[in-house]
N, C-alpha and C positions, 0 to 999 in steps of 0.2 A: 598340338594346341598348347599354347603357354599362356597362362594367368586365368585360372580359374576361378575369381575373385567379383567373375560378374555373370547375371543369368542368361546374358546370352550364349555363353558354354555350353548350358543344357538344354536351351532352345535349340543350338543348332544338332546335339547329340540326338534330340528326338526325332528331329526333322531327317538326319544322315542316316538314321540308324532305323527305324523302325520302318519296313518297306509298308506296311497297312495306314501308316498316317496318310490323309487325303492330299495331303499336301509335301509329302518325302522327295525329298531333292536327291536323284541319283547319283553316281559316279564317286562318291570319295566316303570315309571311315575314317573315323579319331582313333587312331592306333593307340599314342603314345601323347601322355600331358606333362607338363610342369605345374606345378600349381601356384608357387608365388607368391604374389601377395604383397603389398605395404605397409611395413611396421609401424608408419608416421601417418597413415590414410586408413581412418577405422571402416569407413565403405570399403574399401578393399579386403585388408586384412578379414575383418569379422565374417566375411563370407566364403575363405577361402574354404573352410571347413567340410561345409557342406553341402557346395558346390563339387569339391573335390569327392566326398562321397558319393554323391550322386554319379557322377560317371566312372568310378571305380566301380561298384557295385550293380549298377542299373546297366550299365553299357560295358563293362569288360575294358573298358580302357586302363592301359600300364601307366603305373605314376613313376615317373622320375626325381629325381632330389635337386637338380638342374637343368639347365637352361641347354647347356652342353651335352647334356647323358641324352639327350633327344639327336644329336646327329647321328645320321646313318640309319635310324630306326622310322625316318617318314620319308616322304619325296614331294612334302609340301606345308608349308608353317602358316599357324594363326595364331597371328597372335592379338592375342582376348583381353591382354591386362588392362584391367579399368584407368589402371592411372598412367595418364597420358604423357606425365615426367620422365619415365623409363623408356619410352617406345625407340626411342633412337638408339639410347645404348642395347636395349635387347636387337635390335632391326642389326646393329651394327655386327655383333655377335653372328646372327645367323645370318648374315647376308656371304659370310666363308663360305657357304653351307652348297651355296649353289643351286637352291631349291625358290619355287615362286611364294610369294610371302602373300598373306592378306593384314592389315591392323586394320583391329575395329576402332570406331570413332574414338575420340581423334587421332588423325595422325602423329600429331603432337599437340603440345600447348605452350610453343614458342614458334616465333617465324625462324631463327636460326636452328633449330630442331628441325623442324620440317627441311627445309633446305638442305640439310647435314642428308636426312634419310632420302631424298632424289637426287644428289650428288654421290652418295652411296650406289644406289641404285644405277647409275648410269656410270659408274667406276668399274664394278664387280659386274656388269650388265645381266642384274638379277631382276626380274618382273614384281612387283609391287603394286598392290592397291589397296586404297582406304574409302569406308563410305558406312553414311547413314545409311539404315533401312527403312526410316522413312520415306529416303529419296525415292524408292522406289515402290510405294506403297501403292496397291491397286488405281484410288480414284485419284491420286494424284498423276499418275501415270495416264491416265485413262485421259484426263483434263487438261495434259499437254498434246496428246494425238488428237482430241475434236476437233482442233481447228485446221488440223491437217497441213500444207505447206507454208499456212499462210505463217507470216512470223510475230513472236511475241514481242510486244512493246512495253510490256512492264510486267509485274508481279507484286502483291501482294501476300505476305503469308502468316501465321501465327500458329502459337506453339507456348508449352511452358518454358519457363526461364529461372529456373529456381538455380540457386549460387550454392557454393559447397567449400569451405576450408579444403583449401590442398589443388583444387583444380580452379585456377583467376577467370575467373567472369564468366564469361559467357561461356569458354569452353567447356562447362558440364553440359548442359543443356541446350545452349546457345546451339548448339552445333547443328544439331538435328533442323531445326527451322531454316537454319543458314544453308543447309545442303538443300531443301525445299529449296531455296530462293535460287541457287547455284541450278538447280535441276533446269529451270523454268530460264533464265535469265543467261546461262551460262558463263563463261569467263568474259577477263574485261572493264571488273571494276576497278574504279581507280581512287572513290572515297569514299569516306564513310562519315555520319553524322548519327547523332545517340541522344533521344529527349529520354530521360528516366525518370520515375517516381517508386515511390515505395514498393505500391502494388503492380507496375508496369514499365517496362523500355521500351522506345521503338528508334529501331536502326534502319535508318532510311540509306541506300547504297545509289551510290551514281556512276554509270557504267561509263566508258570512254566514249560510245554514239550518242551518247544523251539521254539515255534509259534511266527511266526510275525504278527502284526494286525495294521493296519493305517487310520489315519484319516487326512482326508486333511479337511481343514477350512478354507473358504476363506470369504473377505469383500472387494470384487473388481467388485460385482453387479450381478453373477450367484448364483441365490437363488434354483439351483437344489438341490436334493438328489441322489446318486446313489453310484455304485463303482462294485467290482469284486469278488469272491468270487473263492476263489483258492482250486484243490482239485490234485491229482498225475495226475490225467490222462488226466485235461483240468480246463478251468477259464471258469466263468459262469459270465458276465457282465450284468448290470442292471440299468434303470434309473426309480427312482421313480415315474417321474410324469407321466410315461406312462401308467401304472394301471388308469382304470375307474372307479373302486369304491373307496369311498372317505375315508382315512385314519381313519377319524374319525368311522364311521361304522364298520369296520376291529378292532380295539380297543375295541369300545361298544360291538361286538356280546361277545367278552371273557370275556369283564368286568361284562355284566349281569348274563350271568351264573354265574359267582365266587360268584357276591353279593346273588346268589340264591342257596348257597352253594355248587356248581359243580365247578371240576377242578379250575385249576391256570392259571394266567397271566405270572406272572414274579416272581419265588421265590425269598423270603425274603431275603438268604442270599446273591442272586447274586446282588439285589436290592442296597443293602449298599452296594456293590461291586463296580454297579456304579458310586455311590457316591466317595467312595473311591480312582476310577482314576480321575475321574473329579479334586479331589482334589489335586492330585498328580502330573496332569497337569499343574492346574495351579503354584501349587509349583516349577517343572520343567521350565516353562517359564521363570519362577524370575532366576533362579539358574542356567541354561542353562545345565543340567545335569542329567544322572539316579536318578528319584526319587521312591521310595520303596510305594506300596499300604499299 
């Protein structure tokens, strides 16, 4: 694991590691960490600390002084770092490695970033994926299967949207809603449009069949996730935080099989895809107008 500068480190250490949690994801163990960190990203840096304690001490896992002193000691990389500026150069680093990779959200927070690490990926032909664990949160998951074959015609979703120095726009937070709307919607879109106010945005997407897809972002203190998922015959509503089992878990069970060379998460190319409106977004907020993925 490399960048332990965010709590999903020890979310996934307790889920991996402890077989009595109700919810322990089997097949894999955090050997070996980097810990990391961003000297210029006080969300990062300031929590490397004690994140890093925590799975030295609670979980037995060896700390490394690099990025590097971790080859040869795992047979499968996550890498955790919060800030999404680095992903490519670290991605690029251990894509030598020859080992299947997960990044946590985002992939990156540029579109030529993103594109760099799947053109990586399919150079060194190393397995790679990235993804919210929202996307895969019980009732939203649950609220794409009711309608069973029939197909979805739009989407609807909402989530916080809070900005952060060091990560542009929407990709702090942005993301997680945006992979809701990706879950439900799928690849496809081809623009994007952004009304903002102080306390709220809403990114409206328009797919290449004529699909509408929305995302409402608010920073007025409802730090839910949810929304609706439209189909001919009825809307199928949902709120995240009503599922029991913890996002996190619902992520890991996908993530380890991929690492153990079974099925996919989130293909590559929709991957960049999200990147791609995130970016798009945010360009439409400046411009107040259709912007092109």
């Amino acid at each position: 694991m490399a960048g332990l500068d965010t709590s999903h480190a020890v979310a996934f250490a307790r889920l991996l590691h402890d077989s009595t949690n109700e919810y322990h994801v089997s097949g894999g163990r955090i050997t070996v960490a980097f810990p990391g960190g961003s000297p210029d990203f006080p969300l990062s840096i300031d929590r490397v600390e004690k994140f890093t304690e925590d799975l030295r001490d609670a979980h037995g896992v060896e700390m490394v002084d690099s990025l590097a002193a971790m080859r040869g000691k795992c047979d499968a990389v996550m890498l955790e770092t919060v800030d999404g500026r680095v992903h490519a150069e670290q991605f690029r680093e251990v894509a030598e490695w020859g080992v299947p990779v997960f990044i946590d959200k985002p992939l990156a927070v540029s579109v030529s970033d993103a594109r760099e690490i799947a053109g990586i990926a399919a150079e060194k032909n190393v397995r790679v994926t990235s993804a919210s664990a929202i996307r895969f949160a019980e009732a939203f998951t649950k609220a794409l299967c009711e309608g069973g074959d029939e197909p979805i015609q739009g989407a609807d979703v909402f989530g916080p949207m809070a900005f952060v120095e060091g990560c542009p726009g929407y990709f702090w937070y942005g993301i997680h809603s945006v992979e809701m709307l990706f879950g439900a919607m799928g690849s496809g879109c081809r623009g994007v449009l952004v009304a903002s106010e102080e306390s709220h945005d809403l990114i409206l997407g328009r797919w290449a069949d004529g699909r509408l897809g929305a995302v409402r972002g608010n920073r007025a203190g409802n730090n839910r996730f949810g929304g609706t998922v439209h189909r001919q015959t009825g809307s199928q509503a949902f709120d995240v935080s009503t599922g029991k089992k913890p996002y996190y878990a619902s992520l890991l069970a996908r993530v380890i099989p991929f690492l153990a060379g079974e099925g996919e998460v989130v293909s590559l190319p929709e991957m960049v895809e999200v990147i791609s409106f995130l970016d798009a977004a945010n360009r439409s907020r400046e411009s107040q107008t259709w912007e092109t993925l």
